[in-house]
N, C-alpha and C positions, 0 to 999 in steps of 0.2 A: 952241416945240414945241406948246406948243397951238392956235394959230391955224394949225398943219400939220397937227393931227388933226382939226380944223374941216373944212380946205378936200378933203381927202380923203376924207372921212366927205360931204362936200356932193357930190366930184364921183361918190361910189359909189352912193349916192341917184337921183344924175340917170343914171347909165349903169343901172341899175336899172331906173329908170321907162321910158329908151325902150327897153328891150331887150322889157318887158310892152308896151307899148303897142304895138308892133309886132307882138307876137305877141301880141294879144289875141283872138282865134279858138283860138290853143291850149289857154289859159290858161280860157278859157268852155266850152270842149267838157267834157261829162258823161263819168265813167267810173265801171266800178262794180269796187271791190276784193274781191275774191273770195277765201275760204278753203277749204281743203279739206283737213281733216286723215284722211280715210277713214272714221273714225267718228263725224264731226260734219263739215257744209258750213253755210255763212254767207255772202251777198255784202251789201254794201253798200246804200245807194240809192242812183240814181246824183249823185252829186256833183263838182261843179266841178270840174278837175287845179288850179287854183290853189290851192284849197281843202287839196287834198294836199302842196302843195309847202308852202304858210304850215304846215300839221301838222307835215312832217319837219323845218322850221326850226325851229320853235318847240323840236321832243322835242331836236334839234343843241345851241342853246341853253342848254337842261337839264341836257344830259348834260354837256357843258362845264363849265357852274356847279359841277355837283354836284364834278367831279373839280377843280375850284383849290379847291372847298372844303375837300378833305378836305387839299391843300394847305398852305392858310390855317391849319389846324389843327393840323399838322405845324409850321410854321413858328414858331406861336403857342409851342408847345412848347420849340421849341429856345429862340428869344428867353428867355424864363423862366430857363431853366436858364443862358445867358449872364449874364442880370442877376444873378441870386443869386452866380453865381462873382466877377463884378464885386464886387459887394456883399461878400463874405468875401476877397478881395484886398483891398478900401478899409480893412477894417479890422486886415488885417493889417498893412498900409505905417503906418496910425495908429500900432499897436503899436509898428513897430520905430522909426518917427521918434521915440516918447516913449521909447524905450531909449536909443537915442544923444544922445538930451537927457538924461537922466538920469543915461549915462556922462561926458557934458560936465561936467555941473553938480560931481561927486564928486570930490573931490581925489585925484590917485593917491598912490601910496605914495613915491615918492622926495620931493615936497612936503611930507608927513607926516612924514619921518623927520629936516629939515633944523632 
C-alpha cells in the first residue's frame, strides 16, 4: 500500500509538472485582483496567476486541515470514553470471576448438614 501511494503521489507530480510547463505563458502572465465593495476599492499589483493558484491551494490545504482537525478531536473523545467503559467492564468481569471463585471455594449446605 505504500509503495502505491508512492508511485501515484510520483505519477501526479509529473502530470503536474507538464501540464505547467506547457502552459507556462499562462501561468507568467500578470493579473491584477480587484475589489470593489461600493464603499471601499482595492486592486492588487499585478501578480503572477500562478502565484494565485499556489494561494488558493495553499488556503484548500488549510481549510482541509482545519476540518479533519476538528475531526481528530471528535474522535479523540469518543476513543476516551470507550476506554474508560472498557476499563469499568475489566473490572467488573474481575468482580464477578472472584464471586464464582468464592462461591466454588464455600461448602454448600447439603455438604454441611452430612
Amino acid at each position: 500500500m505504500r509503495s502505491l501511494k508512492f508511485i501515484l503521489l510520483s505519477l501526479f507530480i509529473l502530470f503536474l509538472s507538464i501540464v505547467v510547463i506547457q502552459n507556462r505563458e499562462l501561468f507568467m502572465d500578470e493579473k491584477v485582483l480587484k475589489l470593489n465593495l461600493f464603499v471601499w476599492r482595492d486592486e492588487t499589483p499585478p501578480i503572477f496567476l500562478a502565484m494565485y493558484f499556489l494561494a488558493f491551494f495553499l488556503m484548500g490545504l488549510l481549510l482541509s486541515y482545519l476540518h479533519g482537525l476538528s475531526g481528530r478531536f471528535k474522535a479523540r473523545g469518543v476513543i476516551k470514553n470507550h476506554l474508560e467503559t472498557i476499563r469499568k467492564l475489566e473490572e467488573e468481569i474481575e468482580i464477578l470471576k472472584s464471586l464464582s471463585v468464592h462461591k466454588e471455594n464455600t461448602p454448600s449446605e447439603e455438604t454441611q448438614n452430612v
